[in-house]
LOTORNU-507581 format. One record per residue: y negated, z, x of N, C-alpha, C in turn; residue in one letter. Coordinates in steps of 0.02 Angstrom, whole numbers, padded with zeros to 5 digits, always signed. Layout:
<sites>
YZXYZXYZXa/...
</sites>
This chain:
<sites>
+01509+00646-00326+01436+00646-00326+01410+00580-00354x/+01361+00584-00409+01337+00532-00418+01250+00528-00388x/+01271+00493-00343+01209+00449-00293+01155+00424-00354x/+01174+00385-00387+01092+00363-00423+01086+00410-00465x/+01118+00472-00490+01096+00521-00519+01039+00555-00479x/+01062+00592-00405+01008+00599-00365+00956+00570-00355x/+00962+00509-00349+00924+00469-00299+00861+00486-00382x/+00905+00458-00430+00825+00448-00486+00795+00505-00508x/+00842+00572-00499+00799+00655-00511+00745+00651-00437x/+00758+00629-00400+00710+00657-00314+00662+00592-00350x/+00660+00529-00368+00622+00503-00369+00570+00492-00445x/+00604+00523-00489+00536+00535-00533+00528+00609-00522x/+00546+00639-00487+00506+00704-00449+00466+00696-00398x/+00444+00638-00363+00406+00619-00323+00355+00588-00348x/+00359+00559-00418+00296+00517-00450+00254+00573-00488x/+00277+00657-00489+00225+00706-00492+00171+00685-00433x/+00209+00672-00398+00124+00655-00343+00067+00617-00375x/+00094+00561-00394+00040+00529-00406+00000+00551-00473x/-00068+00527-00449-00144+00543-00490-00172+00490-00521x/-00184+00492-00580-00209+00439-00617-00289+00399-00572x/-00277+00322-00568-00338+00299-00535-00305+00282-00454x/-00255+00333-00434-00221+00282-00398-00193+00218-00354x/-00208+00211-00295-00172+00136-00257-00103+00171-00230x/-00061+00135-00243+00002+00144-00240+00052+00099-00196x/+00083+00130-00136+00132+00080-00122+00187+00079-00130x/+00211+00033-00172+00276+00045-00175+00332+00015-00137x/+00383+00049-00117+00442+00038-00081+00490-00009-00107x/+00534-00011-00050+00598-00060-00059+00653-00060-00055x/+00705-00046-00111+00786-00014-00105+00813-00005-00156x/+00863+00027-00159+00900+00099-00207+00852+00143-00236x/+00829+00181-00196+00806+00227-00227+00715+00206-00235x/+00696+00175-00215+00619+00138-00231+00629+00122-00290x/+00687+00073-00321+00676+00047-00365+00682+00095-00439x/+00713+00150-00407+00693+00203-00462+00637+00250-00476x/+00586+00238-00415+00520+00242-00410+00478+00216-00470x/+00502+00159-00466+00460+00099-00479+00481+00090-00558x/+00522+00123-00567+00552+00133-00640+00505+00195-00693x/+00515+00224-00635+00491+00283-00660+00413+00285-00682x/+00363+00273-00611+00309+00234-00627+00300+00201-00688x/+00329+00156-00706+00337+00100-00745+00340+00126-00814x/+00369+00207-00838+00370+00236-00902+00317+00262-00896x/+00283+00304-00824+00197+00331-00836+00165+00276-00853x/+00148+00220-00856+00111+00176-00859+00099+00151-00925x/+00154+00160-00953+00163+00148-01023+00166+00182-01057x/+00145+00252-01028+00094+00312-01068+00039+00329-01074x/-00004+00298-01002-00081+00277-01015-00080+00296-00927x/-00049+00319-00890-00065+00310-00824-00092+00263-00790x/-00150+00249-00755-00181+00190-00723-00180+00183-00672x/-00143+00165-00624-00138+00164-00549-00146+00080-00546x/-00151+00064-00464-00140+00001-00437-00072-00005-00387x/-00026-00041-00392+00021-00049-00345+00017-00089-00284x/+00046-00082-00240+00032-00132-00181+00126-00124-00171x/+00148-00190-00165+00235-00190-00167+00240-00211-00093x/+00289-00182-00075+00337-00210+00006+00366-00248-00006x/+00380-00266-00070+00444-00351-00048+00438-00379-00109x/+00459-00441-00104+00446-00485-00158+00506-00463-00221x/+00542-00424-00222+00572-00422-00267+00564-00347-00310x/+00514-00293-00248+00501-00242-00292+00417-00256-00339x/+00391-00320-00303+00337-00357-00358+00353-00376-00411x/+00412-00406-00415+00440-00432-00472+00470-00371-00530x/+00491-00321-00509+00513-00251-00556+00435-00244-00559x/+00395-00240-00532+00343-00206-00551+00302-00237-00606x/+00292-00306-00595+00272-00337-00650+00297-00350-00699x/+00365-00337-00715+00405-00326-00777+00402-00275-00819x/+00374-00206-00754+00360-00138-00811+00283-00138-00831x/+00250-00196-00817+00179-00207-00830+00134-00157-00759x/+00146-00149-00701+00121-00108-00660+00076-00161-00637x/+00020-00135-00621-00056-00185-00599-00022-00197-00525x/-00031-00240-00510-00023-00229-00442-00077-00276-00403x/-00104-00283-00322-00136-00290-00291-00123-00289-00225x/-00165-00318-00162-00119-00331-00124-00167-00271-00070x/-00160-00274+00017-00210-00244+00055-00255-00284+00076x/-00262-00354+00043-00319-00362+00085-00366-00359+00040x/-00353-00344-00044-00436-00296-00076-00429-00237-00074x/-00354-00184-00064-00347-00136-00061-00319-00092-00002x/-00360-00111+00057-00332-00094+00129-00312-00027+00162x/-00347+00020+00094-00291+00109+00106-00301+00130+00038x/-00237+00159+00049-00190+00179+00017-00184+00240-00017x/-00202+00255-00050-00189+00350-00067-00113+00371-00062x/-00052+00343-00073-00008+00361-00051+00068+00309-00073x/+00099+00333-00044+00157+00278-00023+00214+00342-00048x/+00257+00289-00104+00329+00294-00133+00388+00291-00083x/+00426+00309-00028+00488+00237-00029+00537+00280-00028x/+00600+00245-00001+00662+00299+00006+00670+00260+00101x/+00719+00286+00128+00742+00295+00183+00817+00274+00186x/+00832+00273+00263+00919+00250+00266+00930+00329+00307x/+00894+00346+00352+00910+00428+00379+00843+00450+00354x/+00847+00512+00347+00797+00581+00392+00810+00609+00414x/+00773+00622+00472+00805+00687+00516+00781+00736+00493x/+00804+00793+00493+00789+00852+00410+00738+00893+00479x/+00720+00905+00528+00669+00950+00553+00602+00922+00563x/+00598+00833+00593+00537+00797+00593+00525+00778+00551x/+00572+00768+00499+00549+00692+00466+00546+00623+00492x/+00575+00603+00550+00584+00537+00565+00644+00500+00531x/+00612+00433+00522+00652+00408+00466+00688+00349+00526x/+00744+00310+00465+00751+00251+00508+00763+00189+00445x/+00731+00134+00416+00710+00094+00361+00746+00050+00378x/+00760+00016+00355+00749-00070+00327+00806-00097+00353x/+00847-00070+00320+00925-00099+00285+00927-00135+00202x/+00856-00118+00194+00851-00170+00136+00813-00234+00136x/+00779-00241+00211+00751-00280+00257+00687-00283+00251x/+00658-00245+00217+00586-00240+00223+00526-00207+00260x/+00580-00188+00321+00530-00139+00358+00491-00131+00388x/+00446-00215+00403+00391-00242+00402+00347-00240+00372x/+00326-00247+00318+00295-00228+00268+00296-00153+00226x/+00344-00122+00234+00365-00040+00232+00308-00017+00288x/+00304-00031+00331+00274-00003+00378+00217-00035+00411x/+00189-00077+00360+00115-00087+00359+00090-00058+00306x/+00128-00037+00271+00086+00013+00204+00094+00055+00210x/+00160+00089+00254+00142+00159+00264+00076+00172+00327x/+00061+00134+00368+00021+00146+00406-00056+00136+00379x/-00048+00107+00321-00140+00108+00264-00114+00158+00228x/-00077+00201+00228-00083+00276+00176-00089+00336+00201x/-00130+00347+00158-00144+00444+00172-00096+00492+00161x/-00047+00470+00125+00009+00514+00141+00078+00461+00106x/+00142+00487+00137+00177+00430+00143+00251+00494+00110x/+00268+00482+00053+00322+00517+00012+00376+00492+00029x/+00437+00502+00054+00499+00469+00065+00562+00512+00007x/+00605+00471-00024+00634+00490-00085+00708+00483-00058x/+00755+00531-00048+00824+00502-00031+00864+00555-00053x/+00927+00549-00075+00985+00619-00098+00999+00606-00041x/+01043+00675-00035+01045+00738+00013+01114+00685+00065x/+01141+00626+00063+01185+00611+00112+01150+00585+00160x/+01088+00560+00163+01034+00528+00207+00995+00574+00259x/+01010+00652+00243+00984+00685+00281+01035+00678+00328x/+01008+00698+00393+01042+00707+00466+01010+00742+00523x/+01034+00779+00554+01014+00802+00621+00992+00766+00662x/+01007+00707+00681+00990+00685+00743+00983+00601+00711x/+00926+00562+00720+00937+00487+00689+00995+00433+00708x/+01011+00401+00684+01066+00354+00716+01149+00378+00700x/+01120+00419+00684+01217+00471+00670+01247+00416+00637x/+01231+00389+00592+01258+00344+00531+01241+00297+00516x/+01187+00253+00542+01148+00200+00535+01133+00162+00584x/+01134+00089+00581+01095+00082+00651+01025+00069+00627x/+00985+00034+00688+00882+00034+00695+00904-00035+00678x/+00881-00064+00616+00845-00119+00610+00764-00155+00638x/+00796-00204+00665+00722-00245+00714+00730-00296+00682x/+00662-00320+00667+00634-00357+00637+00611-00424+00716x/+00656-00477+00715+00642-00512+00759+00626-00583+00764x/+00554-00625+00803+00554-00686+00767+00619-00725+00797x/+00643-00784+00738+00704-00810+00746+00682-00870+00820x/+00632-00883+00839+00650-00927+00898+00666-00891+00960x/+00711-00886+00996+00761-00848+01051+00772-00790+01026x/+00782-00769+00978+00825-00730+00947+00850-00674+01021x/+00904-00720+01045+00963-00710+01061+00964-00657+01132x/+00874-00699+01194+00841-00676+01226+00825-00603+01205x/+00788-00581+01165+00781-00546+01117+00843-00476+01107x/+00897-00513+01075+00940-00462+01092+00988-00431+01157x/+00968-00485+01197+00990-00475+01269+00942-00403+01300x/+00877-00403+01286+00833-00361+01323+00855-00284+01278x/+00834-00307+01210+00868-00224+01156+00926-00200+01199x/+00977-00250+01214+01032-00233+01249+01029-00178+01297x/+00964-00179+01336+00951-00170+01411+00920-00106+01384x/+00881-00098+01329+00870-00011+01307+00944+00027+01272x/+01003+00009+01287+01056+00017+01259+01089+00011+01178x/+01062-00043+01152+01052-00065+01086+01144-00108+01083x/+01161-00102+01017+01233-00153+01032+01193-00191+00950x/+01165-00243+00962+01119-00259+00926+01178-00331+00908x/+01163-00352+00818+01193-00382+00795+01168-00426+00731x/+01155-00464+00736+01108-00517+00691+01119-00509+00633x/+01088-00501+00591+01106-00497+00510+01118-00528+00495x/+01180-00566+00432+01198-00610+00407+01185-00617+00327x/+01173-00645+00265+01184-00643+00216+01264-00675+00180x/+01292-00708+00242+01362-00733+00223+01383-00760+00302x/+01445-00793+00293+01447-00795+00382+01415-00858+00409x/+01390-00921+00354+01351-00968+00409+01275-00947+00386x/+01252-00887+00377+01182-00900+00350+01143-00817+00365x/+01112-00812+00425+01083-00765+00445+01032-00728+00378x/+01009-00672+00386+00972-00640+00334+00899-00644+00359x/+00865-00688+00313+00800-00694+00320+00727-00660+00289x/+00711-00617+00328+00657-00563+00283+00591-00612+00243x/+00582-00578+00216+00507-00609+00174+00443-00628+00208x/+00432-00625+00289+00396-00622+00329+00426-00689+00370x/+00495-00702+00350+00521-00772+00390+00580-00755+00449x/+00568-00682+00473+00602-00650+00532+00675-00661+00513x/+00699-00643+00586+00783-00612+00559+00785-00533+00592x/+00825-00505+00562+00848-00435+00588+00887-00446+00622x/+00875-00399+00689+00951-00373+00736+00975-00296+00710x/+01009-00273+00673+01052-00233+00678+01077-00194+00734x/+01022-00136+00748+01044-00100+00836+01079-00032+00819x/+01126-00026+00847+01175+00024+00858+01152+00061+00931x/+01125+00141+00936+01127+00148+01008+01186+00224+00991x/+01194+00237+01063+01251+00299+01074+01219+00332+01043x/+01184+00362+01067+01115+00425+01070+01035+00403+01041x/+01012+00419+01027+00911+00415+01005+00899+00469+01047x/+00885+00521+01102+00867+00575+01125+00806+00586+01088x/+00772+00493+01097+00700+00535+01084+00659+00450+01056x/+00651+00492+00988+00665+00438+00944+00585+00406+00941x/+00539+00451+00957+00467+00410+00968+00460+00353+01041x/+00489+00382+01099+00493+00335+01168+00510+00271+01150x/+00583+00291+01098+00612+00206+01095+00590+00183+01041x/+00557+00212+00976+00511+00161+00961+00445+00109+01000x/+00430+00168+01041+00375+00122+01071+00421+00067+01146x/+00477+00090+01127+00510+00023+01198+00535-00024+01174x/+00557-00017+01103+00562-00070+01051+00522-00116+01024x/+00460-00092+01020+00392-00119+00984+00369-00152+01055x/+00370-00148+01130+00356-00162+01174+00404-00203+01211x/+00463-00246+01160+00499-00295+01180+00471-00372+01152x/+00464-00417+01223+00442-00477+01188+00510-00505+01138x/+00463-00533+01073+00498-00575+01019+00518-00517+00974x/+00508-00452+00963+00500-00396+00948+00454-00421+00884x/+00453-00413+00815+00418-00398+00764+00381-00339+00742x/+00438-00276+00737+00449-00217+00711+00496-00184+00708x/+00500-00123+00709+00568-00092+00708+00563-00046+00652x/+00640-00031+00621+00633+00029+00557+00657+00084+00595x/+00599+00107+00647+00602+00179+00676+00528+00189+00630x/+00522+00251+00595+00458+00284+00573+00455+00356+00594x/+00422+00365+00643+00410+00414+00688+00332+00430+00658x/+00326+00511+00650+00266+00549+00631+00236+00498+00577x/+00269+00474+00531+00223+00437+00472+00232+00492+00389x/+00299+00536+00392+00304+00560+00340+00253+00625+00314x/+00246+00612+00246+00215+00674+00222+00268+00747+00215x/+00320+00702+00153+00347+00755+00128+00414+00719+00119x/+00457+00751+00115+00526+00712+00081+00567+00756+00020x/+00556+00702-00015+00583+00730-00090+00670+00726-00102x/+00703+00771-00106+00778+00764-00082+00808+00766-00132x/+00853+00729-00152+00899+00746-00233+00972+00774-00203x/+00986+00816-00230+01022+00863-00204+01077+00889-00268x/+01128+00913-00271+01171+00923-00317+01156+01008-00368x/+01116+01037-00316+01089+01069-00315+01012+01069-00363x/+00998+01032-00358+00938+01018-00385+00898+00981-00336x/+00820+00954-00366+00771+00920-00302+00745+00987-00272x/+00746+00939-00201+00709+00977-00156+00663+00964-00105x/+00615+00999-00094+00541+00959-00037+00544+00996+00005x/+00561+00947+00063+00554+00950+00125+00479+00920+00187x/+00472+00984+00196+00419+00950+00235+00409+00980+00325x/+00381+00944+00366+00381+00941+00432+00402+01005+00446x/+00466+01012+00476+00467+01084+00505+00492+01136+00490x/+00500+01127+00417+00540+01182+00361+00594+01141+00333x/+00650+01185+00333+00718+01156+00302+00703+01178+00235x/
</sites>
């Protein structure tokens, strides 16, 4: 299977969404950045949108394909949001983000959009969240450690991100990630909100009831998935 074959059929099959005139958010990853590619050839056919980027490095692709971009505080909603995902659960649509560490900003733009497109081939789908991934938390770095002691206590086997072994991974917001592993998610909206309700807590890449639609690249061909229907 070739993965960025998928990943870039589901994701310039997802930029049919967008409508000329446009605010746009764009995502952060693998498969975003073939979003953002894609975008990047409408644009340079006369498409006029505005972008709003999640991380400093999908600003930087964007302003290379000449994409306008803009930030939320002149453009504070959104007509709709690009990204890809690390799971979906294929019956809700709950996602779980930011293994590319942006899921701070992922999820302040998905929460200014009117509808929120998630782009992933077909190995990202899953039954149940957590099968294959752990929940990235977005945590501030002073007591850290406090921090992962309490995740602990919601049954988290939570593990600091590193970019090499003396040098933790530092998001664009300044944070560090804990890396949470749990047995089970039963119930993947509760522990977002017991997560988000831990002091020294930033954010978590649980996205519970934020998706529109999910655009699936599949070997098969693309396919849209939406709340409820396989």
């Amino acid at each position: 299977m070739d993965r960025d074959k998928l990943k870039r059929a589901a994701a310039y099959r997802a930029i049919d969404f967008v409508e000329d005139g446009m605010v746009i958010g764009l995502g952060t990853g693998s498969t975003a950045f073939f979003v953002v590619e894609g975008l990047g050839k409408r644009v340079a056919q006369g498409l006029h949108v505005t972008g709003v980027a999640t991380s400093q490095r999908t600003a930087a692709q964007a302003r290379a394909l000449d994409i306008p971009l803009s930030t939320l505080s002149l453009h504070p909603t959104i007509d709709l949001t690009i990204d890809g995902a690390d799971e979906v659960e294929r019956d809700n649509l709950y996602l779980i983000k930011g293994l590319g560490g942006a899921l701070l900003r992922e999820k302040i733009v998905a929460a200014a959009s009117h509808r929120l497109i998630i782009v992933v081939d077909e190995e990202k789908l899953v039954d149940r969240l957590g099968d294959h991934t752990p929940v990235p938390v977005e945590v501030v770095q002073f007591g850290w450690e406090a921090t992962a002691k309490a995740l602990h206590r919601l049954g988290a086997d939570a593990v600091l991100r590193h970019v090499n072994e003396e040098h933790p991974f530092i998001t664009d917001g300044g944070n560090y990630i804990l890396d949470c592993r749990f047995t089970e998610i039963a119930d993947p909206r509760a522990l977002e909100q017991q997560i988000g309700m831990t002091v020294g807590v930033v954010e978590s890449g649980l996205f519970i009831d934020r998706t529109t639609a999910a655009v699936i690249g599949t070997e098969a061909g693309v396919k849209i998935l939406t709340k409820g229907k396989k």
